[in-house]
Backbone as CSV, one residue per row, in Angstrom:
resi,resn,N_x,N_y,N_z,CA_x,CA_y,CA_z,C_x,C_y,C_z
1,UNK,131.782,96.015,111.581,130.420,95.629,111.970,130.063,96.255,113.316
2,UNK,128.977,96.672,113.293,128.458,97.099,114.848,128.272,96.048,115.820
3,UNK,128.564,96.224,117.026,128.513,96.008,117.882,127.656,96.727,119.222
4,UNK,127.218,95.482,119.810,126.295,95.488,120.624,126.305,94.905,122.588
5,UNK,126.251,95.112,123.569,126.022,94.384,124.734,125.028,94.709,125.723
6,UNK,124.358,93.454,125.544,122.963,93.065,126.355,123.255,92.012,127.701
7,UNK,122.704,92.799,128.569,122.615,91.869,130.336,121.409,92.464,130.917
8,UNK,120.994,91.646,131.520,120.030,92.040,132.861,120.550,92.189,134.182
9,UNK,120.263,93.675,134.691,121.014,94.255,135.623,119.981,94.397,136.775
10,UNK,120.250,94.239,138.069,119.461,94.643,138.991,120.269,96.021,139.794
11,UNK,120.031,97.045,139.475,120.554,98.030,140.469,122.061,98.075,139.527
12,UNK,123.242,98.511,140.136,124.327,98.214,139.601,125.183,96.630,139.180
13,UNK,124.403,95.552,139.712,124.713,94.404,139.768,124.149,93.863,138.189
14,UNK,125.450,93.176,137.743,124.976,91.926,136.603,124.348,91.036,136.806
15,UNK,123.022,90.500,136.067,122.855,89.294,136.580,122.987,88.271,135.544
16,UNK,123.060,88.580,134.573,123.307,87.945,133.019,123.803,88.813,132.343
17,UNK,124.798,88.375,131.408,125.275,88.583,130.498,125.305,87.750,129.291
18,UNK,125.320,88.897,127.587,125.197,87.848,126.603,126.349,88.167,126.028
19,UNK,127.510,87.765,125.272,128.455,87.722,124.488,127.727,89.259,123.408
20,UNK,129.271,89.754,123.449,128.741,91.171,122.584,128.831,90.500,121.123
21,UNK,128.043,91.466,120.443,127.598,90.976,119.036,127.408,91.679,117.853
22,UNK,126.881,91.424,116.677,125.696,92.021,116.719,124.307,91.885,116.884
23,UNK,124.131,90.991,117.473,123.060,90.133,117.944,123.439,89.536,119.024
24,UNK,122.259,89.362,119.872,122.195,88.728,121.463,121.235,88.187,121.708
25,UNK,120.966,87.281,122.948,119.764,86.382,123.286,120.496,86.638,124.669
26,UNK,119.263,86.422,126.121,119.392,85.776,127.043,118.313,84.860,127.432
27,UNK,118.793,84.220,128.116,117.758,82.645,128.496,117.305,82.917,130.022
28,UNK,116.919,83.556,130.358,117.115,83.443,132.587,116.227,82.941,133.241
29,UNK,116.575,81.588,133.540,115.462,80.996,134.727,115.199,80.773,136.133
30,UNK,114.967,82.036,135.767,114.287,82.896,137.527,113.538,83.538,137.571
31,UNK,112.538,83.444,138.473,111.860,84.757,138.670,112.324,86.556,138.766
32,UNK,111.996,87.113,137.756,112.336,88.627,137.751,112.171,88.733,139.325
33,UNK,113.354,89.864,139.903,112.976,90.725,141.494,112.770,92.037,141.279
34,UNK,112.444,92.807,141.805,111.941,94.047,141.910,113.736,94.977,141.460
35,UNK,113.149,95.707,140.545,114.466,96.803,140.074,115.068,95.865,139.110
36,UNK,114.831,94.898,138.721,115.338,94.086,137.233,115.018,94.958,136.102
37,UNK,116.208,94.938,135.240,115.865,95.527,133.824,116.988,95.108,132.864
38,UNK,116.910,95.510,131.835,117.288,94.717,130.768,118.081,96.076,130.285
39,UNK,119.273,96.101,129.695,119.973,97.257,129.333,120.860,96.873,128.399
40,UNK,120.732,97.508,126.796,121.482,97.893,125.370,122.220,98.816,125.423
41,UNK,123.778,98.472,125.449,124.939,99.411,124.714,124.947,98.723,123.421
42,UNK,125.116,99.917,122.731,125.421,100.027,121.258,127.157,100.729,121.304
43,UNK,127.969,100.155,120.627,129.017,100.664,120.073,129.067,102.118,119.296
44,UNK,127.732,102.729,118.731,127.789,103.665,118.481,126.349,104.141,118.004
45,UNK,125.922,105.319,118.208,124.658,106.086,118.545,124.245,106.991,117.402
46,UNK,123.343,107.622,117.101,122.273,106.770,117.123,122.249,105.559,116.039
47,UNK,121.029,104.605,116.518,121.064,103.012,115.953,119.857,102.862,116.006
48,UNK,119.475,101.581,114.931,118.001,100.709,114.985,118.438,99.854,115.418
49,UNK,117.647,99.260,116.398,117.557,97.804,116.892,116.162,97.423,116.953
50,UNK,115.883,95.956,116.564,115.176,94.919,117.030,114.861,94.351,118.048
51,UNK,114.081,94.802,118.911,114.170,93.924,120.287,112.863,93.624,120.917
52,UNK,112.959,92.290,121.490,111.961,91.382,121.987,112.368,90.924,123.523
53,UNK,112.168,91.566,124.251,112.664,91.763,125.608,111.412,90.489,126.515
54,UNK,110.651,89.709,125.957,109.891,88.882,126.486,108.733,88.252,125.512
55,UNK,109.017,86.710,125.427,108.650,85.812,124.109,107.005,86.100,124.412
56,UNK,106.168,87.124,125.382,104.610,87.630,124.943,104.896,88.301,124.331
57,UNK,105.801,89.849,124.334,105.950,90.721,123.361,105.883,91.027,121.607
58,UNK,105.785,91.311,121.087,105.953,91.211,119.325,107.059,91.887,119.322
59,UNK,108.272,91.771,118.804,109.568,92.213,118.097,109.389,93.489,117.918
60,UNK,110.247,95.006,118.434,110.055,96.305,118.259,111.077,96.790,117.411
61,UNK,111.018,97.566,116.010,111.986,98.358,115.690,112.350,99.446,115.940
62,UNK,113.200,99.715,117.333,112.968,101.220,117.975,114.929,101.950,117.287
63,UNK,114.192,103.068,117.689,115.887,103.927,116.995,115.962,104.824,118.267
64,UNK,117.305,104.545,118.396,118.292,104.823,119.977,119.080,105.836,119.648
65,UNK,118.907,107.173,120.948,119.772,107.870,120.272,120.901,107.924,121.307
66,UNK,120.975,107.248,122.150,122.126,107.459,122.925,122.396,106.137,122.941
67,UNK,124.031,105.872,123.403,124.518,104.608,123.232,123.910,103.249,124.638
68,UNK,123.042,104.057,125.392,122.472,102.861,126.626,121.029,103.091,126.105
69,UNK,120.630,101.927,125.842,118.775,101.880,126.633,118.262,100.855,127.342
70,UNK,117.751,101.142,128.462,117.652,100.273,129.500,115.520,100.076,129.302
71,UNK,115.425,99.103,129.962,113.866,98.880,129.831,113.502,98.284,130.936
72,UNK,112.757,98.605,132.101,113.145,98.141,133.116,112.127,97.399,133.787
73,UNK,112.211,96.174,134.072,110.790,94.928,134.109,109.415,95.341,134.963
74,UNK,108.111,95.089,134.479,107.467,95.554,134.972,106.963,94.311,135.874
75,UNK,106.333,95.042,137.110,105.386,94.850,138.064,104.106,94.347,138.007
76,UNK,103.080,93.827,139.462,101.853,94.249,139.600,100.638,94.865,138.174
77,UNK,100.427,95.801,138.874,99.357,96.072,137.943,99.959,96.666,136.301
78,UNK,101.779,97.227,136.724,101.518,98.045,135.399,102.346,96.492,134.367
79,UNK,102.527,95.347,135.127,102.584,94.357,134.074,101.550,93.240,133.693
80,UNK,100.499,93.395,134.575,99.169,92.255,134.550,97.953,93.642,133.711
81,UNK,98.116,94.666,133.475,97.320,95.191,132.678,97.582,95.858,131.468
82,UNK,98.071,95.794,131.329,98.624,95.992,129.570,99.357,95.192,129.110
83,UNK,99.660,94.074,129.352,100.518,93.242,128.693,99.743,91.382,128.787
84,UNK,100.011,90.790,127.621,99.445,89.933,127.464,99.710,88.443,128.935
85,UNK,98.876,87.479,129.375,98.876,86.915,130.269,100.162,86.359,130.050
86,UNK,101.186,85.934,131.280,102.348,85.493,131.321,103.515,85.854,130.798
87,UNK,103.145,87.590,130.654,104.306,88.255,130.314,105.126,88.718,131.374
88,UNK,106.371,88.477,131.068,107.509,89.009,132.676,107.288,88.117,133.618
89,UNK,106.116,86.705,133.546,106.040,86.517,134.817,106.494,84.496,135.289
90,UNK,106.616,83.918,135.883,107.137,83.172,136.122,108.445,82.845,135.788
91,UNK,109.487,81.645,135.345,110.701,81.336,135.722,111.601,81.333,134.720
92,UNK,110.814,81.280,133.184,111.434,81.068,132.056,111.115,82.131,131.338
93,UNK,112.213,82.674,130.842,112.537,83.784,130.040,113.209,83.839,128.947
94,UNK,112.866,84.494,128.014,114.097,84.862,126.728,113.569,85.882,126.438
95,UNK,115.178,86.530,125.922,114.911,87.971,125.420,116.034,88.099,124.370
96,UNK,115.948,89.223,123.385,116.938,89.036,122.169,116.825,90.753,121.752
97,UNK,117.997,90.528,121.160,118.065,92.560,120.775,119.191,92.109,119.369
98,UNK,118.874,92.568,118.168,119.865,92.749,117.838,120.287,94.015,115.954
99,UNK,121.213,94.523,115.614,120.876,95.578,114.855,119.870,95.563,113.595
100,UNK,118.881,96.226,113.241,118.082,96.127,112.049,118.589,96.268,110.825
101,UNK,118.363,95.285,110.209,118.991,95.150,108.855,118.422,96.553,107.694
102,UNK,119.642,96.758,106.585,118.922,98.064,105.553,117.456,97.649,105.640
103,UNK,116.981,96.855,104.690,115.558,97.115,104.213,114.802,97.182,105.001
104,UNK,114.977,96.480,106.044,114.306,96.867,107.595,113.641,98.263,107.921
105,UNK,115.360,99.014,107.892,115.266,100.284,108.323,114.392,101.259,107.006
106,UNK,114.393,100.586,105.859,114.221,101.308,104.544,112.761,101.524,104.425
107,UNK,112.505,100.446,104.942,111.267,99.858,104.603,109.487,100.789,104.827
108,UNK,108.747,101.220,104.096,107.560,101.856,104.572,107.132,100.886,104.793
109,UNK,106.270,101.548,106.315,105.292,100.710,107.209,104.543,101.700,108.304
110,UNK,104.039,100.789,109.334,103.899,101.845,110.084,105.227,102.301,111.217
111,UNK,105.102,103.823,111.230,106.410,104.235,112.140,106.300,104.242,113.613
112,UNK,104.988,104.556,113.666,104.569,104.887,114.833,104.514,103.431,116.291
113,UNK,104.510,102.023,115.824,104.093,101.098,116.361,105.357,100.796,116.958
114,UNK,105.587,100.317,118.323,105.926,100.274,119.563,105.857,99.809,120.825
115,UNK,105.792,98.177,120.724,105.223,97.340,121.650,106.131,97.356,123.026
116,UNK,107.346,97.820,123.052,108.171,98.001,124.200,108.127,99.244,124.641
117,UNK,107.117,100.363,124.146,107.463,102.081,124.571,107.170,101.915,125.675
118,UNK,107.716,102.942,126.849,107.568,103.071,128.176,107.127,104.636,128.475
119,UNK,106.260,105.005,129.434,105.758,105.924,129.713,106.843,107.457,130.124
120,UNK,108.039,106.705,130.466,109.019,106.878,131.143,110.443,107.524,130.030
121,UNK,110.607,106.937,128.888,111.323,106.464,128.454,111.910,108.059,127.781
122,UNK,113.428,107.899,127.132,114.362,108.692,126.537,115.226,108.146,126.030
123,UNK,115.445,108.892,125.005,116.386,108.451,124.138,115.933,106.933,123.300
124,UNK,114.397,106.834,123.221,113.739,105.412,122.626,112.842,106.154,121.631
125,UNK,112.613,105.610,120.506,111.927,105.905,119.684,111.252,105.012,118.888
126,UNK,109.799,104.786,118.188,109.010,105.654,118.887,108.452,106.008,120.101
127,UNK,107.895,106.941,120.283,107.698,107.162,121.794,106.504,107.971,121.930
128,UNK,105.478,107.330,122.959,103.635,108.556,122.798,103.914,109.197,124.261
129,UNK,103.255,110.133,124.025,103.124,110.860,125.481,101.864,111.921,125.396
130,UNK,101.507,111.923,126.826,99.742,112.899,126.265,99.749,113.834,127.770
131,UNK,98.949,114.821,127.482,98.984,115.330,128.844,97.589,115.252,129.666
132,UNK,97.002,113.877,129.196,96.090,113.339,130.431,96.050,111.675,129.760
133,UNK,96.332,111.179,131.307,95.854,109.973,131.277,95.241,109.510,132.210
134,UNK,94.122,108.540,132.054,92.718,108.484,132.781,93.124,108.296,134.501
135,UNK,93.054,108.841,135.651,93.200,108.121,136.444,95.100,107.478,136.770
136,UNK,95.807,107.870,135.627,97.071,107.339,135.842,97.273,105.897,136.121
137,UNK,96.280,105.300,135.202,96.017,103.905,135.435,96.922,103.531,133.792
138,UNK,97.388,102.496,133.894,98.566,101.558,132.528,97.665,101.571,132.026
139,UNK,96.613,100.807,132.024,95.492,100.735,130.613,95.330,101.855,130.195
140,UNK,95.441,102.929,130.556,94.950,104.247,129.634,96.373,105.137,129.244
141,UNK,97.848,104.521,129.528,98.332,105.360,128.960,98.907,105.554,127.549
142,UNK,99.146,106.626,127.332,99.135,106.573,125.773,99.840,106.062,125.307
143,UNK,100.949,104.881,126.017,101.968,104.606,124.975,100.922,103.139,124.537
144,UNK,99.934,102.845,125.032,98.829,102.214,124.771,98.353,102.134,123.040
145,UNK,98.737,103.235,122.812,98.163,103.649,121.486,98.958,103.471,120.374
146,UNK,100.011,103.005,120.780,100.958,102.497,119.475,101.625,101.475,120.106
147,UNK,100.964,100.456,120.736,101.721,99.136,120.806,101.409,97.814,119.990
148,UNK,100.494,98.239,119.110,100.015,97.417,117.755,99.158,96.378,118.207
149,UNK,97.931,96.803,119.219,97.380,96.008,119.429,95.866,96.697,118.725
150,UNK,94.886,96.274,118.573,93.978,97.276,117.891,92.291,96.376,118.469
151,UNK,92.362,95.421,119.359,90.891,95.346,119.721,90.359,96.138,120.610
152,UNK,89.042,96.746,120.799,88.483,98.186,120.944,87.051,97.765,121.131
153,UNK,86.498,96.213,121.426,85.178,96.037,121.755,84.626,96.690,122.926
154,UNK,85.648,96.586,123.785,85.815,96.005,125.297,86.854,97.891,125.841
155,UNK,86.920,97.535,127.300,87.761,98.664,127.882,88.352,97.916,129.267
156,UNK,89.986,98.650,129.336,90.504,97.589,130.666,91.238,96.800,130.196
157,UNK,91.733,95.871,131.050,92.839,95.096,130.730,93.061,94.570,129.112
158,UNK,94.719,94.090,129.044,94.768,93.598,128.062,93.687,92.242,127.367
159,UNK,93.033,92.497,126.323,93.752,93.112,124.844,93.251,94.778,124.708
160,UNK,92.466,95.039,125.547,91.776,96.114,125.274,92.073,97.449,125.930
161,UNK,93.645,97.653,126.520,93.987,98.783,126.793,94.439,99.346,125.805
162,UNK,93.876,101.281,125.834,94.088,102.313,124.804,94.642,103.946,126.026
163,UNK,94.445,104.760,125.185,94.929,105.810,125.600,93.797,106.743,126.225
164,UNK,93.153,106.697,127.423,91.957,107.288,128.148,92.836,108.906,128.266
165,UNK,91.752,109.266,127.997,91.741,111.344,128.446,91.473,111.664,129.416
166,UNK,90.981,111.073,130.542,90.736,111.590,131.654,89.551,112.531,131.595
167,UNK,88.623,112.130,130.721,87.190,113.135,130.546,88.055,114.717,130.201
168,UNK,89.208,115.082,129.713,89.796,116.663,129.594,89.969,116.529,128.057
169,UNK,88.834,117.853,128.289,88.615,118.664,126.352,90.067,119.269,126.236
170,UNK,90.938,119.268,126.290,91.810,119.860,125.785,93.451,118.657,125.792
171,UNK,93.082,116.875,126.118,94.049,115.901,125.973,94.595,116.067,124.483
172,UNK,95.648,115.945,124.532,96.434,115.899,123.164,97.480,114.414,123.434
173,UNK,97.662,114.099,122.169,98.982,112.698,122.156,99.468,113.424,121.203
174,UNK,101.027,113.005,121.626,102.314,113.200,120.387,102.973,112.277,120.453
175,UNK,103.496,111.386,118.871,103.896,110.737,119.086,105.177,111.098,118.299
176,UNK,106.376,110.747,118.927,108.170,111.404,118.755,108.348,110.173,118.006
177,UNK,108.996,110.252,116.749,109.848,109.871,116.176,111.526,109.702,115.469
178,UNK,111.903,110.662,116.681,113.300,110.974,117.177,113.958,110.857,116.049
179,UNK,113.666,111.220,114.805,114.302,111.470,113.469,113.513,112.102,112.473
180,UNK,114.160,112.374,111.577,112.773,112.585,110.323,112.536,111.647,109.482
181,UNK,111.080,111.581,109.407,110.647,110.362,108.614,109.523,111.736,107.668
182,UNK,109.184,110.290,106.451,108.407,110.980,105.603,107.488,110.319,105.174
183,UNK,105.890,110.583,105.580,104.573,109.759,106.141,103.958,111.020,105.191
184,UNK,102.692,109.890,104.714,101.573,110.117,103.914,99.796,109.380,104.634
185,UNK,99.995,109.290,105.670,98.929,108.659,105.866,98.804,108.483,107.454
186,UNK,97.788,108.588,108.313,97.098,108.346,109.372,96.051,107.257,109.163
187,UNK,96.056,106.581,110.261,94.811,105.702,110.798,94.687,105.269,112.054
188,UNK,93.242,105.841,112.548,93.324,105.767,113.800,92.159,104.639,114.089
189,UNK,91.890,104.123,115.372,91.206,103.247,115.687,90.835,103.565,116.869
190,UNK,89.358,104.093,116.793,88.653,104.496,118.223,88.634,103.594,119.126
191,UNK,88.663,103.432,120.106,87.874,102.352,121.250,86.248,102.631,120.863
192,UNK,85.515,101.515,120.707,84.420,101.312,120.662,83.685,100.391,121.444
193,UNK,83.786,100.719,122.827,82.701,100.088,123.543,81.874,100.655,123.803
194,UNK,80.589,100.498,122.582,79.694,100.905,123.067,78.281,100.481,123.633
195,UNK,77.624,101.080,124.895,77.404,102.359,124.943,78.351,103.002,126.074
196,UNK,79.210,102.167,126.667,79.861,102.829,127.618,81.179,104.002,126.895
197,UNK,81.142,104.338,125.828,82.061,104.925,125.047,81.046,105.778,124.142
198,UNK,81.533,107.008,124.048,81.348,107.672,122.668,82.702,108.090,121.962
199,UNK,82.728,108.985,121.216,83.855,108.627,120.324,83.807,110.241,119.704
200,UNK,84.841,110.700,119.171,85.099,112.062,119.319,84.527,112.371,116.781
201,UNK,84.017,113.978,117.412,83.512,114.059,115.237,84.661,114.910,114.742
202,UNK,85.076,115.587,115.728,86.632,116.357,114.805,87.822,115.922,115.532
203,UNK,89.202,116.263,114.945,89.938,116.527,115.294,91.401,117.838,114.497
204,UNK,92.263,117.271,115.073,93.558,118.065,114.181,94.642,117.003,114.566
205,UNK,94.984,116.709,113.381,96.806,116.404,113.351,97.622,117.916,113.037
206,UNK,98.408,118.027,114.010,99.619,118.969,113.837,100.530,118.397,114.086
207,UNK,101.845,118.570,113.124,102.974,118.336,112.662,104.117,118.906,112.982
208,UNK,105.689,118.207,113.188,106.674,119.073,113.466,106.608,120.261,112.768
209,UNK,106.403,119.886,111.516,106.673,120.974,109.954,105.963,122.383,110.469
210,UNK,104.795,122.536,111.160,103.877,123.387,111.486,102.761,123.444,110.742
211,UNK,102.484,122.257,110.390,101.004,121.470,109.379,99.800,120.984,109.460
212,UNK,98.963,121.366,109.522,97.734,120.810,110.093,97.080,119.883,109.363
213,UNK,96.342,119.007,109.617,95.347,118.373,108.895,94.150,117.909,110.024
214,UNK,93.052,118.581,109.365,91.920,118.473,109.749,91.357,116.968,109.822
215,UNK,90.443,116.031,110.894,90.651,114.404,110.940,88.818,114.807,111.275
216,UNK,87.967,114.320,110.728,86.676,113.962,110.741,86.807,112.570,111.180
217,UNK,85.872,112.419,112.145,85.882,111.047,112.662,84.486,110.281,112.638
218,UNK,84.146,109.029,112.723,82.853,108.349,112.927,82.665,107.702,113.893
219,UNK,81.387,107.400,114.047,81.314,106.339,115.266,81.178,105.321,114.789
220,UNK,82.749,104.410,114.585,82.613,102.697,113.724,83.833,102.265,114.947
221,UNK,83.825,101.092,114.998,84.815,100.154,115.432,86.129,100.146,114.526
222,UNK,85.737,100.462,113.592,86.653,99.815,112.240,87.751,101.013,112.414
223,UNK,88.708,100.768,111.211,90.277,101.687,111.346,89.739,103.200,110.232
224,UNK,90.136,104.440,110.652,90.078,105.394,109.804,91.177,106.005,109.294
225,UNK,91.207,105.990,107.946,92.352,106.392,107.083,92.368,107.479,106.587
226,UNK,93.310,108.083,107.230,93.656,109.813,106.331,94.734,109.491,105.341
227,UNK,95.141,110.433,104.242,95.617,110.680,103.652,96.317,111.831,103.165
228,UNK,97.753,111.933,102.694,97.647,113.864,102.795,98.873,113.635,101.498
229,UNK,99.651,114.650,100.974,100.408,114.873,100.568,102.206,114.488,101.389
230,UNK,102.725,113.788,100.960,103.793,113.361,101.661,104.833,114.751,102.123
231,UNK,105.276,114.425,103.879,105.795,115.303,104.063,106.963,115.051,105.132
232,UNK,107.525,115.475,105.549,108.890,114.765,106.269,108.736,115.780,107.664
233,UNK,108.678,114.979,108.919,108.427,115.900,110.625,109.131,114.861,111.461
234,UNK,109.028,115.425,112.207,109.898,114.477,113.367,108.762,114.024,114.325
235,UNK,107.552,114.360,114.371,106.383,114.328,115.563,104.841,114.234,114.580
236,UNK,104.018,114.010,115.379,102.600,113.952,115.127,101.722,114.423,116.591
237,UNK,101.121,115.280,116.198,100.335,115.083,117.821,98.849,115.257,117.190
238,UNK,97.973,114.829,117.939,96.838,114.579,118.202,96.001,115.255,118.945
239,UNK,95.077,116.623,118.227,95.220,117.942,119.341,93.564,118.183,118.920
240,UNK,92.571,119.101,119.492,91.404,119.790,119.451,90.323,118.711,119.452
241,UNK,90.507,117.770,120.061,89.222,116.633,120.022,87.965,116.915,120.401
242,UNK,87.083,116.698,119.310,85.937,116.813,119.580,84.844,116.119,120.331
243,UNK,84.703,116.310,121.563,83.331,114.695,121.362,81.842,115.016,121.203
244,UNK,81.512,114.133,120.951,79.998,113.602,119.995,79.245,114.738,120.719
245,UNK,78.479,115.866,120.091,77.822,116.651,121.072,76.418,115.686,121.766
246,UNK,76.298,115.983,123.314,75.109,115.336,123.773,75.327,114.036,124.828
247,UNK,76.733,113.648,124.315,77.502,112.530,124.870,78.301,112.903,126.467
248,UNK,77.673,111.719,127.139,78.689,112.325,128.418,79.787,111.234,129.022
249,UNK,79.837,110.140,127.456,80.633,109.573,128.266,82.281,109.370,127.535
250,UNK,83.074,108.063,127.402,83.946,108.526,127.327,84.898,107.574,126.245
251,UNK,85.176,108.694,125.218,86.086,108.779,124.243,87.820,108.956,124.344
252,UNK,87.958,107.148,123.598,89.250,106.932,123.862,89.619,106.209,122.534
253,UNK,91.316,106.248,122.602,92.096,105.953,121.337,92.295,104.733,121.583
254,UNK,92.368,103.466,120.598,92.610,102.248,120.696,94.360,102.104,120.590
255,UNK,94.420,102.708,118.684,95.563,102.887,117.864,95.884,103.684,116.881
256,UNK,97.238,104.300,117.185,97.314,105.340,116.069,98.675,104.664,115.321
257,UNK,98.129,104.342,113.733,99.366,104.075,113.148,99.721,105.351,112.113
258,UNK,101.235,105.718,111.779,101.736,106.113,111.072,102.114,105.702,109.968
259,UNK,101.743,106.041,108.501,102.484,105.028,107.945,103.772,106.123,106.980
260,UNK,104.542,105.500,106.411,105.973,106.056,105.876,106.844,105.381,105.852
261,UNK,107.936,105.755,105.880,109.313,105.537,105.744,110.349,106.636,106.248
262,UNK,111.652,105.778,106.386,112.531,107.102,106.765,112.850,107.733,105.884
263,UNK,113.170,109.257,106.039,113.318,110.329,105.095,114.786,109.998,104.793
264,UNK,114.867,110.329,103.531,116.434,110.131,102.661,117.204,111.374,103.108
């Protein structure tokens, strides 16, 4: 059986430890200090795990390719704006990690969704990254865009942080799926606050494979569904955005789900 060990470390120091497993919980009632983080050895690499690193969070199925992943507690603004009220913050805590069961891992869904991704992060999967984000402000960065949150009335703090472009015609998102999977379908979810938002009429998905698919977009609130011929990549990016001609203001991603399964 695999094996697993989960503690919260400040710096080189333990501050909890959970009995190795394959499954873990910690309980810690204290206030997080500055340089706290939470850190997964796996017995052996790469692995799926389950983990819920704070009871606001929703449960993540991320795939690890090295035997540590550390996640390291957030702060100030980049934990009071993207993350739901009383997350990370006061005295009582639980957190749990433990390996994903077959059908879990088997299972089509979306691939792309990722409520623990970090801007920062390696060796975590999935994982978004873009080469503009608004201002370098948490609400706009792209890992915004696959943390499975999808309201888009509004702009700014949680519930309504997405992935801002920084007003630059040439922002792209990719989102890494640090394996090959094999996906038939896109849906994206504009931010729609409007009128302070417009919203982009073309785009392109390009693919590890070297695949394009052309993405026509609308101006709705609602989710847009592509469809294509099933194909197996390790990446998706999100490239040639169009916005609304006439429009000067500003077009942003709520959520991008993937949907699939892992490739056999």
């Amino acid at each position: 059986m695999q094996t697993l060990k989960f503690g919260l470390y400040n710096g080189d120091h333990l501050e909890k430890a959970a009995p190795a497993g394959h499954s873990a919980y910690l309980v810690f009632q204290h206030g997080y200090k500055r340089g706290d983080y939470y850190q997964v050895e796996v017995d052996k690499a790469p692995a799926y795990l389950v983990v819920q690193l704070d009871a606001a969070l929703s449960p993540a199925l991320i795939y690890v390719t090295a035997p540590t992943f550390r996640y390291a507690i957030p702060f100030d603004d980049q934990r009071e704006w993207p993350y739901p009220d009383g997350a990370f913050a006061g005295h009582k805590h639980y957190a749990s990690v433990r390996f994903a069961a077959p059908d879990e891992i088997a299972a089509r869904r979306n691939l792309a969704v990722n409520s623990h991704d970090l801007r920062e992060a390696k060796d975590v999967f999935p994982h978004a990254s873009a080469n503009a984000e608004t201002r370098g402000e948490y609400v706009f960065f792209a890992r915004n865009a696959i943390d499975g949150y999808v309201a888009n009335e509004s702009h700014g703090n949680f519930p309504f942080q997405s992935w801002g472009i920084d007003q630059r015609e040439d922002a792209e998102l990719t989102v890494d799926f640090g394996r090959p999977v094999t996906i038939d379908t896109l849906i994206l979810t504009l931010r729609a606050d409007y009128p302070h938002d417009t919203y982009w009429t073309d785009g392109t998905a390009l693919f590890s494979d070297g695949s394009q698919l052309p993405l026509t977009m609308a101006k709705t609130a609602g989710p847009q569904p592509y469809t294509f011929a099933a194909k197996t990549v390790t990446w998706v990016r999100l490239t040639a955005l169009k916005r609304a001609q006439g429009t000067e203001f500003f077009p942003a991603l709520t959520e991008l789900a993937v949907i699939g399964k892992n490739a056999e």
